[in-house]
C-alpha positions in Angstrom: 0.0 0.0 0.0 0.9 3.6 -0.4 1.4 5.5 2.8 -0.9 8.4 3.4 1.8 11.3 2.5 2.0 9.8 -1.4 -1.4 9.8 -1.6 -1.9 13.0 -0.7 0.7 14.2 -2.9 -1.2 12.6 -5.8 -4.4 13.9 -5.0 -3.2 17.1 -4.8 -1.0 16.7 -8.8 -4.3 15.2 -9.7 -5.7 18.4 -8.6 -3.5 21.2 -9.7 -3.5 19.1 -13.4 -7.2 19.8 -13.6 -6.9 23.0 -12.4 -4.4 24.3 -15.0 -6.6 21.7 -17.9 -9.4 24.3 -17.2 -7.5 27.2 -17.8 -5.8 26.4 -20.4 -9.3 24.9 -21.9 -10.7 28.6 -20.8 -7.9 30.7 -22.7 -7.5 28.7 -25.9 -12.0 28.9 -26.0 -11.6 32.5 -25.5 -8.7 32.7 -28.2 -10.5 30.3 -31.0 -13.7 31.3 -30.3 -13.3 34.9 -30.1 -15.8 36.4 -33.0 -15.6 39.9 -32.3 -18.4 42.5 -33.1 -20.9 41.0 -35.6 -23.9 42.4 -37.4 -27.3 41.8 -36.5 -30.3 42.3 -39.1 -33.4 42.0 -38.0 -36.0 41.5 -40.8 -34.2 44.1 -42.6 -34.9 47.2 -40.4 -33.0 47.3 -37.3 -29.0 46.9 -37.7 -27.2 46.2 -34.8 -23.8 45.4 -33.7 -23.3 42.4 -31.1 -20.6 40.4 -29.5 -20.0 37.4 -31.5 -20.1 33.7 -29.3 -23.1 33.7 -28.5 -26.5 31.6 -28.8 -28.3 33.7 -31.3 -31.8 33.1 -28.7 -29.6 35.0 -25.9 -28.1 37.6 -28.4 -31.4 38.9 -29.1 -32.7 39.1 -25.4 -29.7 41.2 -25.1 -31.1 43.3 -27.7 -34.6 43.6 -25.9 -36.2 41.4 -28.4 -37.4 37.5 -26.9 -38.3 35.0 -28.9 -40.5 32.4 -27.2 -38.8 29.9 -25.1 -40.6 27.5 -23.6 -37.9 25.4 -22.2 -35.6 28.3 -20.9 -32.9 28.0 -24.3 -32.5 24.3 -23.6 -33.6 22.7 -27.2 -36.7 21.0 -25.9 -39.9 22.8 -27.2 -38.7 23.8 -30.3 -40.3 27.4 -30.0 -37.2 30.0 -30.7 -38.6 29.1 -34.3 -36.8 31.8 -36.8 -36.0 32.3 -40.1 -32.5 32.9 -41.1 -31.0 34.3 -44.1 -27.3 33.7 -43.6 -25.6 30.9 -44.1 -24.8 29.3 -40.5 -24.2 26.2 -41.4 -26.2 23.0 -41.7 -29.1 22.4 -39.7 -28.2 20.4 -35.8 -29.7 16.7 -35.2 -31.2 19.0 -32.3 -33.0 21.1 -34.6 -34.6 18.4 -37.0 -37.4 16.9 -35.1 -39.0 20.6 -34.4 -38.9 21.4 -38.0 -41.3 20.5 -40.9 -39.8 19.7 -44.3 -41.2 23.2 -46.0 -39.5 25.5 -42.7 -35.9 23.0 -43.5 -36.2 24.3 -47.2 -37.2 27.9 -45.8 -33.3 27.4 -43.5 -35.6 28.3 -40.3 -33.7 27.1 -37.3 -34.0 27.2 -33.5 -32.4 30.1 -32.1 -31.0 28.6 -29.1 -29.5 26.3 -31.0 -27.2 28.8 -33.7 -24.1 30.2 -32.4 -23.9 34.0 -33.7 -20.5 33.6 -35.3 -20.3 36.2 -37.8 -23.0 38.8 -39.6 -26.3 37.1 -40.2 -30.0 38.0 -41.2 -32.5 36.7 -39.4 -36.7 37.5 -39.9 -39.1 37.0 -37.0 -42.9 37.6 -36.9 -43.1 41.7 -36.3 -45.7 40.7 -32.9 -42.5 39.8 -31.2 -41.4 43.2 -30.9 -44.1 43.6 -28.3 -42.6 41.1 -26.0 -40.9 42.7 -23.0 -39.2 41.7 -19.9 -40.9 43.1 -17.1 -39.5 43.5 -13.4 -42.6 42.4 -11.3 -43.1 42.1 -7.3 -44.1 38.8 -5.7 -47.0 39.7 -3.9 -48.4 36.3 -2.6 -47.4 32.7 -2.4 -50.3 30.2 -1.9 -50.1 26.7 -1.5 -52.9 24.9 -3.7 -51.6 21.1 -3.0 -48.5 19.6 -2.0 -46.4 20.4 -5.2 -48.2 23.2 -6.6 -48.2 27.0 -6.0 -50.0 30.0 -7.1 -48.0 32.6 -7.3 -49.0 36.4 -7.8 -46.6 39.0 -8.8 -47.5 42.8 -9.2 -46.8 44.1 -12.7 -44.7 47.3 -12.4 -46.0 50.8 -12.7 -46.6 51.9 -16.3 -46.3 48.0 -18.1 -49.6 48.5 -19.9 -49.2 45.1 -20.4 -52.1 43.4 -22.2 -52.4 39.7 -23.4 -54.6 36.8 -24.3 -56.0 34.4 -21.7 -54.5 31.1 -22.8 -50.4 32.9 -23.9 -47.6 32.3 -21.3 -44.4 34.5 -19.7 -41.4 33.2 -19.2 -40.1 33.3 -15.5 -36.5 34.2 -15.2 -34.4 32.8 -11.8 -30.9 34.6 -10.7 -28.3 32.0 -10.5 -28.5 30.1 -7.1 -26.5 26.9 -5.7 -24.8 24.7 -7.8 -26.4 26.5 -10.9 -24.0 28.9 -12.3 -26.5 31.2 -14.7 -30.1 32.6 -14.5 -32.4 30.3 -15.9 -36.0 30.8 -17.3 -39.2 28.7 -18.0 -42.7 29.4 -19.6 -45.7 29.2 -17.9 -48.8 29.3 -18.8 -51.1 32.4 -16.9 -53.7 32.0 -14.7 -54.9 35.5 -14.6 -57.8 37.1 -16.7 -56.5 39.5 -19.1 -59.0 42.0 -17.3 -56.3 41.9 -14.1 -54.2 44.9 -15.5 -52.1 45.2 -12.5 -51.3 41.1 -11.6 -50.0 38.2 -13.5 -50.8 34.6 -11.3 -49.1 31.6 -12.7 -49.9 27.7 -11.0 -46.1 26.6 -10.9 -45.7 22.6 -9.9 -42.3 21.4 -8.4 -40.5 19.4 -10.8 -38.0 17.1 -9.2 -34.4 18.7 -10.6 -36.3 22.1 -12.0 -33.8 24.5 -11.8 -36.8 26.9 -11.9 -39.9 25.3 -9.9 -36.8 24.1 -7.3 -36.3 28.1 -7.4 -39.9 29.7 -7.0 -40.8 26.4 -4.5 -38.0 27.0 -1.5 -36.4 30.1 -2.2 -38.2 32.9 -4.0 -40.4 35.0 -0.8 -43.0 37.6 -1.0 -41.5 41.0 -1.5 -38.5 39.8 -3.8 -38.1 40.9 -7.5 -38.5 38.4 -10.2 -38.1 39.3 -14.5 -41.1 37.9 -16.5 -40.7 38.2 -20.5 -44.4 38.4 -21.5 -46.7 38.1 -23.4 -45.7 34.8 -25.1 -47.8 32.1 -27.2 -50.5 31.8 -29.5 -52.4 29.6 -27.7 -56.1 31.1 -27.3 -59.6 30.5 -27.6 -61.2 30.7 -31.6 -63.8 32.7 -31.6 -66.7 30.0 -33.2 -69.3 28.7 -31.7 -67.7 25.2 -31.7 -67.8 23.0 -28.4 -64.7 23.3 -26.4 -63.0 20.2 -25.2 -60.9 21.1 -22.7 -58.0 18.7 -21.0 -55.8 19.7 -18.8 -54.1 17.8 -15.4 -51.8 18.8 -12.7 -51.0 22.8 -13.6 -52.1 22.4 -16.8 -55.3 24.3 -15.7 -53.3 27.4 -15.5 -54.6 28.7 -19.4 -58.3 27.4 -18.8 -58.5 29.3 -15.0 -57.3 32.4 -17.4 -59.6 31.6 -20.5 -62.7 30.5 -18.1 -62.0 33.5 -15.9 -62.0 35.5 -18.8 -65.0 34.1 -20.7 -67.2 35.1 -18.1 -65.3 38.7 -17.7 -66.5 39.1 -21.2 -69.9 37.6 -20.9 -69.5 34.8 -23.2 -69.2 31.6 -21.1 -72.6 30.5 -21.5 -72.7 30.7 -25.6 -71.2 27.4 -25.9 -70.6 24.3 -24.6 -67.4 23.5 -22.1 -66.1 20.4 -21.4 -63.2 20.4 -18.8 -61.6 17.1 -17.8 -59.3 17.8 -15.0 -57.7 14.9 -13.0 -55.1 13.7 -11.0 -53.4 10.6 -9.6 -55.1 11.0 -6.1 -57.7 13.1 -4.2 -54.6 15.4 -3.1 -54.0 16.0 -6.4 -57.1 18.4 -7.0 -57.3 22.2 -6.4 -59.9 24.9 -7.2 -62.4 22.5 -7.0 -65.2 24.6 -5.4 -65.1 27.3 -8.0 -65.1 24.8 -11.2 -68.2 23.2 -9.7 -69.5 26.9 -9.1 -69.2 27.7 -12.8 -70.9 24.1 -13.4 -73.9 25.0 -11.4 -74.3 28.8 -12.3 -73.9 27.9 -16.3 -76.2 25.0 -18.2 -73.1 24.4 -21.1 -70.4 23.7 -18.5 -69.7 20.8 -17.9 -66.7 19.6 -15.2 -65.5 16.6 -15.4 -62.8 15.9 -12.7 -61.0 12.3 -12.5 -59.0 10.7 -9.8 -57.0 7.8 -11.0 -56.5 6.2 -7.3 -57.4 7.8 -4.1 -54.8 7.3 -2.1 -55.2 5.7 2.1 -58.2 7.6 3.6 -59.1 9.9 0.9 -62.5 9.9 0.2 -63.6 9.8 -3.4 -67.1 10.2 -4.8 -66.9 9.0 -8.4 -64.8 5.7 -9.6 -61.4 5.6 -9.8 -60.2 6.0 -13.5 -57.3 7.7 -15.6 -58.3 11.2 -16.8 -58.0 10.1 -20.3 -60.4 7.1 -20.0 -62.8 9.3 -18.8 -62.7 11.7 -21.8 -63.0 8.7 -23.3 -66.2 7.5 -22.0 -67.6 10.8 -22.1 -67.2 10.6 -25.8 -69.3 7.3 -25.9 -71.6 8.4 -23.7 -72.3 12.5 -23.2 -71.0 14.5 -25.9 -72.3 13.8 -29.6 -70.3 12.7 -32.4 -72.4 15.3 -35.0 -71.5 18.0 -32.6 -68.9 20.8 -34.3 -65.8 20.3 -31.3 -62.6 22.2 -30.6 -59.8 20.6 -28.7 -58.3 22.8 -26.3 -55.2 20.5 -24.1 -52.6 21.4 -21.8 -49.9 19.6 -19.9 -47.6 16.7 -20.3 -47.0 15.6 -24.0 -48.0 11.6 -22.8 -51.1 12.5 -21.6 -51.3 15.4 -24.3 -50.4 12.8 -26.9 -53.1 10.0 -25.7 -56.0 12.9 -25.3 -55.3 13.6 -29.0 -55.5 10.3 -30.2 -58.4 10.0 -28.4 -60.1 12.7 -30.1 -58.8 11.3 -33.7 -60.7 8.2 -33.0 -64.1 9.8 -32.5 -64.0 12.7 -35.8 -61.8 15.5 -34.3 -59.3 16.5 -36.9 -56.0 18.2 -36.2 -56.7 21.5 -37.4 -59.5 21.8 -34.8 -56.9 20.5 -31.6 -54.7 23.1 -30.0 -52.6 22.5 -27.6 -49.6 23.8 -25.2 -47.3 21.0 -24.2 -45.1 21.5 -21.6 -41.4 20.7 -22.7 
């Protein structure tokens, strides 16, 4: 065996050789991959000069101009959709999945995925100029169930800001712990759009969310927190088409905003609602009182809440069944085949992806299914 002192010795070469490998590494990426100043175009009105290195996603924010993000920059929703007009190189195996073959053709690429390396052209819809980042105020912090808070922030003075019910913001964190940079992540609101002064989001802890770990055991009434808002196109159509509405867990976020404002506007009782909310147990379930409100006060709305198995001493009225079988047996059973239907879903892409096959099988085409699936 080796005695202590030539361990010890070892450790501490082993040591000061990764030390001195991360340097170097450091100065020859700062060397290589130094780009300089760069040209921006935007749609071919605004010039501006950047720092090249870059994502291009994060080079724009810089720039006061957000494209959505649904996953925080990470490659996973596929949203930071634009269209580039400079040759940046072939398309990433990260990119591919997220694009259809005509946007390939078109060279639209994901921005968090294209390094800014030298001048490049770039168009974006001309609505995303309205996007802003705004510094807003926690003002409460309610618990709804065990892994789910509503959080209310105050909008700052002046925002003006005015959205959809049904669109998202993005919720920026300041570096904390082990993680070295701000991170961000969309969420859907759960305000009206008539609240001119609050945003309230439904935020569930993710096991390992940089964000939800954030806003769940550290953020605190009082403290200052960026939103980038409004984001999303996901909304109500205005027809008189029956809404089938899914959506589990804090996936009712958008239909406590579209509900909320349906009956701001007057309109909830023009056409029928279904809402399937469920969960795995009885524990699971929030807001209950006022969906079964809105069931009683208006004939065409129609709750349907699911519990998929109550858990030790929880007592549950209906029978135990996954959300999805029960929009199921609805279908069979309550709502009419002949009936003109809208799908309206959010939440995981599983249960996203079975609701929608489920609404294939009984006439529902794509074009009448919208959806926001959490990445």
């Amino acid at each position: 065996m080796f005695p202590l002192s030539t361990l010890a010795a070892q450790a501490l070469l082993i040591g000061g050789v990764s030390v001195l490998m991360a340097v170097m590494i450091s100065v020859i990426d700062s060397i290589v991959n130094n780009y300089g100043d760069v040209q921006l175009d935007i749609n071919g009105k605004k010039q501006v000069t950047v720092k090249g290195g870059s994502k291009l996603l994060g080079t724009l924010a810089d720039q006061g101009i957000f494209l959505p993000s649904a996953c925080g920059g990470r490659g996973s929703c596929g949203a930071c959709k634009c269209q580039v007009k400079s040759d940046v190189g072939p398309h990433l195996p990260t990119e591919v999945p997220y694009l259809t073959q005509q946007e390939l053709r078109e060279n639209v690429r994901l921005a968090c995925q294209v390094k800014v390396k030298a001048d490049i052209g770039i168009q974006i819809p001309e609505e995303l100029f309205n996007i802003k980042k705004l510094s807003c105020t926690v003002e409460s912090m309610t618990n709804l169930t065990y892994d789910i808070k509503e959080v209310r922030l105050k909008l700052p003075e002046g925002s003006d800001l005015t959205y959809t019910a049904g669109q998202y913001g993005q919720i920026e964190v300041p570096a904390y712990g082990g993680i070295r940079e701000p991170s961000a992540r969309a969420y859907s609101f759960a305000s009206a759009p008539q609240e001119k002064d609050t945003l309230e989001f439904l935020i569930r802890l993710v096991p390992g969310g940089t964000v939800t770990t954030y806003v769940h055991k550290f953020l605190k009434v009082g403290d200052k927190i960026n939103v980038v808002a409004p984001v999303g196109d996901f909304r109500v159509h205005d027809t008189q088409a029956a809404m089938i509405c899914v959506g589990g867990g804090s996936g009712m976020a958008p239909f406590r905003s579209i509900f909320r404002d349906m009956e701001a506007r007057g309109v909830l009782g023009e056409r029928d609602i279904w809402y399937f909310f469920g969960g795995h147990s009885v524990k699971d379930l929030y807001f209950m009182d006022w969906l079964k409100e809105l069931a009683a006060k208006y004939e065409r709305f129609h709750f349907i809440p699911a519990v998929s198995e109550p858990g030790p001493g929880e007592v549950w009225e209906g029978k135990p069944a996954r959300l999805i079988d029960v929009l199921a047996e609805r279908f069979k059973t309550e709502i009419p085949r002949e009936l003109a239907k809208e799908g309206y879903l959010c939440g995981s892409p599983g249960m996203l992806d079975a609701s929608m096959e489920i609404m294939r099988k009984n006439g529902m085409t794509d074009d009448k299914i919208y959806f926001d699936k959490f990445a």
